[in-house]
N, C-alpha and C positions, 0 to 999 in steps of 0.2 A: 635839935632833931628829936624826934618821936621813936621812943623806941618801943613801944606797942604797933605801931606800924610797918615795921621791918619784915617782920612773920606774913605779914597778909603780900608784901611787897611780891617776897620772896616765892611763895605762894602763887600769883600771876607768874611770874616768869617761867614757874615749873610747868603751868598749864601750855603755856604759849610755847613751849620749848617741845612738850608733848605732840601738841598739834603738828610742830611742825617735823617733828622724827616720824608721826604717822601718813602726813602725805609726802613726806618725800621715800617712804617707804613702798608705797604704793604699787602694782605694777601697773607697763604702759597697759593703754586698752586696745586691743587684739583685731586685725582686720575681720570683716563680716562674711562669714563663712558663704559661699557659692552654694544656691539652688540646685539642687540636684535635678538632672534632666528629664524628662518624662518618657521618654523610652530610650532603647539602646539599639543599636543597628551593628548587627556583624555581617562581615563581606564573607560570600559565601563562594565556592569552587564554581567558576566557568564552567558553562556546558562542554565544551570542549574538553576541560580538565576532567569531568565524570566519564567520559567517552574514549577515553583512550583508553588501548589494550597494547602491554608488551608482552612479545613471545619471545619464547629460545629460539636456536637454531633449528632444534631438532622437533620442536612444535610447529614450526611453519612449517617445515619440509612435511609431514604425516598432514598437517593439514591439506596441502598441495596449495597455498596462494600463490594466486598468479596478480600481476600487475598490470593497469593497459594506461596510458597517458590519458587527459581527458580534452577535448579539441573543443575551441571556438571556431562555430563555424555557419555559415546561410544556408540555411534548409530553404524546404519548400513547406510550408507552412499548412496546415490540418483546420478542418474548422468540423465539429460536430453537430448535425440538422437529425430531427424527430423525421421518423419517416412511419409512415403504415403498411402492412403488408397485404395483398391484394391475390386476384386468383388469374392468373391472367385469362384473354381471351381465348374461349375456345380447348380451356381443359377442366373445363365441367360439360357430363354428359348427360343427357336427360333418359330415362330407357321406360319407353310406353309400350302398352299392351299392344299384340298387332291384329287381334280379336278379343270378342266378346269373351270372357271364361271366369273361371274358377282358381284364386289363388291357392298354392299351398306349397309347404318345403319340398324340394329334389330330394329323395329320398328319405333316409334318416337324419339328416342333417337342418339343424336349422335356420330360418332367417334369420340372416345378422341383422343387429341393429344400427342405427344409425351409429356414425363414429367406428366400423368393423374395419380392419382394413384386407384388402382381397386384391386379387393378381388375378393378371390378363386372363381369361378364358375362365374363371372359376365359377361355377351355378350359382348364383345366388335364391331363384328360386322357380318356382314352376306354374306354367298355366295350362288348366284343363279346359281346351274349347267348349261354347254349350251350342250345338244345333240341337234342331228340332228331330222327333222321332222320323218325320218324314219328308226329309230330304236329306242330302250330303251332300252339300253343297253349299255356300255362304250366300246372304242375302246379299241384295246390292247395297244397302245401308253397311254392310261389316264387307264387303270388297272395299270398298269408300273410305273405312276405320284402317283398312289395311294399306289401301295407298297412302293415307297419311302418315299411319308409322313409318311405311317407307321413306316418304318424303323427309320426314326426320332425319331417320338414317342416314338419310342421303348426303344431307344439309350438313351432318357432321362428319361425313367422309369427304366432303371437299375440304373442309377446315383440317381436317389431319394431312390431306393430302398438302395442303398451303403448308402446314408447317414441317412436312419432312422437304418441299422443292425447298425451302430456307433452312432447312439444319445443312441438307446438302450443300448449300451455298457459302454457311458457317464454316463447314469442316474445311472444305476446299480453305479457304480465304485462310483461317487460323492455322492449314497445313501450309499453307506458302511461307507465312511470318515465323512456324517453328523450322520449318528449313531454313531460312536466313539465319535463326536467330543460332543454329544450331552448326552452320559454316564458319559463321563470324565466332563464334565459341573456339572453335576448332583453329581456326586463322589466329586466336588471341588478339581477336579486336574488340567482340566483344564481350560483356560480362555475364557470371554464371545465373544471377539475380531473372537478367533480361532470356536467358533459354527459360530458366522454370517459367517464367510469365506466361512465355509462350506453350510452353506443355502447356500447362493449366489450361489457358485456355482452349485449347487443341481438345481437350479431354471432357472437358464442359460440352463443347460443341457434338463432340463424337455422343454424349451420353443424350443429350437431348436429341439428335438423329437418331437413334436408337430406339428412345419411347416413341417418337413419333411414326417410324416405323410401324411397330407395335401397333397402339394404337390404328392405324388406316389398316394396316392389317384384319386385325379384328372387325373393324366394321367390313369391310369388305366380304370377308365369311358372313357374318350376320346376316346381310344382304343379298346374298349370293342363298343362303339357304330358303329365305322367305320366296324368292322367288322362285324357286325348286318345291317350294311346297304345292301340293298337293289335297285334294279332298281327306284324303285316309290317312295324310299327315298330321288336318288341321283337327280331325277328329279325336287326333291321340293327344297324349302330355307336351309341351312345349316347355323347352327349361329355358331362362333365360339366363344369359354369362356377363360377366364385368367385363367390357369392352379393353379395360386399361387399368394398369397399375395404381391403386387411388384409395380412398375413402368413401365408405356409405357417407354420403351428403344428408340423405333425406331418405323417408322411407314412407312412402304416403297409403301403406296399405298394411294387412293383417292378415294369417291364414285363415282361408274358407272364406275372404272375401270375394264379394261378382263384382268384377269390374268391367266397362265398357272397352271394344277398341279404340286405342288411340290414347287411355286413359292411362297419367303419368303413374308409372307404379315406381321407380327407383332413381337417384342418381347418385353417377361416380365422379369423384372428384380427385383429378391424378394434382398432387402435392410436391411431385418429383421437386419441381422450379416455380418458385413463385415471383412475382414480382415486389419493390419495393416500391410503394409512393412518396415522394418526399417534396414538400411543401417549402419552396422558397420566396423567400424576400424581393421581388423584383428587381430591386435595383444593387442584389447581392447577385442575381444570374450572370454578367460580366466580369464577378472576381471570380468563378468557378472554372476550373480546369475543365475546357469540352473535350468530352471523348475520353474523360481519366475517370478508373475504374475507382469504387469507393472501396469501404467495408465497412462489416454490420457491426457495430458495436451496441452495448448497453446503453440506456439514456443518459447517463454519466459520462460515459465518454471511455468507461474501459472493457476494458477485453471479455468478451461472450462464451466461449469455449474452451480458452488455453489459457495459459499462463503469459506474464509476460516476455519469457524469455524464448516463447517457444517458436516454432517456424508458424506462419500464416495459415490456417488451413482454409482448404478449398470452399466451405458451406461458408465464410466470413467473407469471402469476398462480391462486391455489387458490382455488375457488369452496366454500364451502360448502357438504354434498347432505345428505339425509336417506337414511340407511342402515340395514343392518339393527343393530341395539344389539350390539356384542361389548363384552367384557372381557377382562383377565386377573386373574385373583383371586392368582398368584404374584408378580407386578411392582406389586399394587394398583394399576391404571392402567386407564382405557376407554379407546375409539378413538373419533377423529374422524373424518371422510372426506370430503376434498375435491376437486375434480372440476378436470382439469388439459387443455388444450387441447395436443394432441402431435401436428399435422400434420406436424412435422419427422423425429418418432419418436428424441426424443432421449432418452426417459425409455423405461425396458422393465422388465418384469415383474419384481419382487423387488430393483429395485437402491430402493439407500438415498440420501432424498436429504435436505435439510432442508427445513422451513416454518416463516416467520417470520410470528407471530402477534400481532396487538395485544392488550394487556391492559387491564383496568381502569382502570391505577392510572396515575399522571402522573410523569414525572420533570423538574428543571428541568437543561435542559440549555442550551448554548451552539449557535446555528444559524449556519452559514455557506454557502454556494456549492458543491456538490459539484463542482466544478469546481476550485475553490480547493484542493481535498485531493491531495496528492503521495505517490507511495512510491518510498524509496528502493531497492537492491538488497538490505537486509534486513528488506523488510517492515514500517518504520518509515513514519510518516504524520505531513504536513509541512502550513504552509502557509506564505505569506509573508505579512506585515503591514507597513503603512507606518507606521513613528513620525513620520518628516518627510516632506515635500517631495521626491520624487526618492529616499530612501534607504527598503529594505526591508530588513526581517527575518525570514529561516526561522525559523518556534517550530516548535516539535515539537507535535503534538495526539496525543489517544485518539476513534478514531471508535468511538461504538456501534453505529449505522447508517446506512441511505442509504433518503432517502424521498423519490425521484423526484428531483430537483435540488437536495435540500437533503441537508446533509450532518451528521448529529446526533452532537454531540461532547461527551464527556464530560470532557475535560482540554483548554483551548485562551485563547486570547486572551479577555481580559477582556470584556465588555458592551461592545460603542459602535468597537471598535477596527475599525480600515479595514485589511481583507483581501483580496489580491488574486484577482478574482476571475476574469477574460479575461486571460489573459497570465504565467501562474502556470507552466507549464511553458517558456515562453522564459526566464524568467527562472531555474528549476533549470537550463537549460542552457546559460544564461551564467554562471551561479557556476561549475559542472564543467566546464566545457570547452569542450562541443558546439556553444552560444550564442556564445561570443566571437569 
């Protein structure tokens, strides 16, 4: 044996003996860490859970809420049509000179302008007859000017008189149906809804027998005086009056103008009651209620003058008339025409407005408290509901419309649920701010 080789022997064995105390020393190799995800999603509070409002005892009581259940149930169903407003026949008056003359204001006062508005008998303005130095007495050309203004007159004193023989026939008719409607109240058979219907319209009728009174009135003096005139009449100032409660329409002349007779110098336009035109769909004419009164709404479809909690007022509602039959054979559509009470004069000639009409047919919908109904600042429509004792819930609803103090909704709390109904706006403005 070599013993120069023992060393080197010995030598391997230390390396290999190294080797192998460094990998088995080793650690294992570590599973591959997970991709971090590229966003994050947190679940955030239910509408419902931002919307709920707990009170005490002693804050609902100073509030005063009240509760009403909410009902499924078959209405009669609304439909909202563009209608135009219109001047009906026969209250626009034309007023022509009934001689030759000289315009100019009735005393100190001046002529109004087109748009003025003026009451029965009030001067609008005056005409100085012009004869010749010698004669007194009218040619037969201005007796001729003169029967024609008469003729005018005349033509519109029959038209007055047509429409007080039919206010007459109105009030009669609408007082027969407020006496029933006013026994059966009384009997408790029938409902308080169906007497107001009846006043109302009782009241309508009385008020348009009234102008139309008026009106034939007036012309009948006017009439009555031309033909009382005289030479030494026609020689003097002539003031002419607003036959009827109305509006300068038109004004086709100026002070210190000559006008001929017969020549149209003013006209009055009584605003009292206008008509509505409303353009329907032919083969929509059979799903409309005949003979059911509408009302006037916005072309949206809501409420004109009041709020929606409030009672119906009388200038909102469209009476149904009989008119002359038009069509348009372009749009396929005929016209309906309903008769609109405008002592305020809030409706004029050719503006556009809506009428919401009942239809045939039924929808089931959800009734609640128009009162109950909230909007917020984007036109969203709220109400609140009680699950428990003391704690409410804003749902969000879909109104379709407003029928006097109900409030007809198409997406809303279920059947049976308790809706607040008194105290629904203290409590929007204790959730926001304003209430707390």
């Amino acid at each position: 044996m070599n013993t120069r080789r023992i060393p080197q022997f010995c030598l391997q064995i230390s390396v290999v003996g190294l080797l192998i105390v460094s990998f088995g020393c080793r650690p294992k190799p570590t599973a591959i860490a997970k991709a971090a995800a590229p966003s994050k999603v947190e679940m955030v509070p239910h509408e419902s859970d931002l919307a709920t409002i707990t009170l005490t005892k002693e804050a609902s009581e100073r509030l005063g809420i009240t509760t009403v259940a909410s009902e499924l149930r078959k209405v009669q169903q609304h439909r909202t049509f563009g209608g135009e407003v219109v001047i009906p026949s026969g209250r626009s008056i034309m007023i022509a000179a009934p001689v030759a003359g000289i315009v100019s204001p009735s005393g100190n006062s001046k002529i109004p302008v087109p748009g003025s508005k003026v009451k029965a008998g009030d001067v609008v303005l005056a005409l100085s007859p012009i004869l010749s130095p010698e004669r007194d007495v009218p040619t037969p050309a201005e007796q001729v000017q003169m029967a024609g203004a008469k003729a005018m007159l005349v033509a519109a004193q029959v038209t007055a008189l047509g429409d007080v023989q039919r206010g007459k026939a109105d009030v009669a008719a609408t007082k027969i149906n407020l006496d029933r409607a006013k026994k059966l109240l009384a009997d408790r058979a029938g409902s308080q809804r169906a007497f107001d219907d009846a006043q109302a319209l009782f009241n309508v009728a009385a008020t348009v027998l009234t102008a139309a009174e008026e009106r034939y009135a007036q012309l009948t003096k006017l009439i009555g005086s031309l033909e009382g005139s005289s030479s030494d009449d026609l020689a003097s100032e002539i003031t002419l009056k607003a036959p009827v409660d109305g509006v300068i329409r038109s004004l086709n002349i100026s002070a210190g103008q000559q006008v001929v007779g017969g020549a149209s110098l003013f006209e009055v336009l009584d605003m009292s009651t206008v008509w509505v035109r409303v353009p329907i769909f032919v083969d929509l004419l059979s799903s409309i209620q005949p003979k059911a009164y509408g009302r006037v709404v916005s072309l949206d479809g809501k409420q004109t003058s009041r709020t929606s909690h409030e009672v119906e007022s009388q200038s909102e509602r469209a009476l149904p008339i009989e008119a002359p039959p038009t069509a348009d054979a372009g749009s396929s559509s005929a016209d309906l025409y309903f008769e609109v009470s405008n002592q305020q004069s809030n409706l004029r000639p050719g503006q556009r407005v809506g009428i919401e009409l009942p239809m045939e047919s039924e929808v089931e919908a959800t009734i609640v408290p128009a009162a109950s109904v909230l909007y917020d600042i984007h036109g969203g429509t709220w109400v609140y509901t009680q699950k428990e004792p003391l704690k409410f819930v804003r749902q969000r609803v879909t109104v379709l419309w407003f029928d006097g103090t109900q409030a007809i909704l198409q997406r809303g709390p279920s059947s049976g649920t308790l809706v607040v109904a008194d105290g629904a706006a203290e409590l929007f403005g204790t959730e926001f701010g304003p209430g707390k």
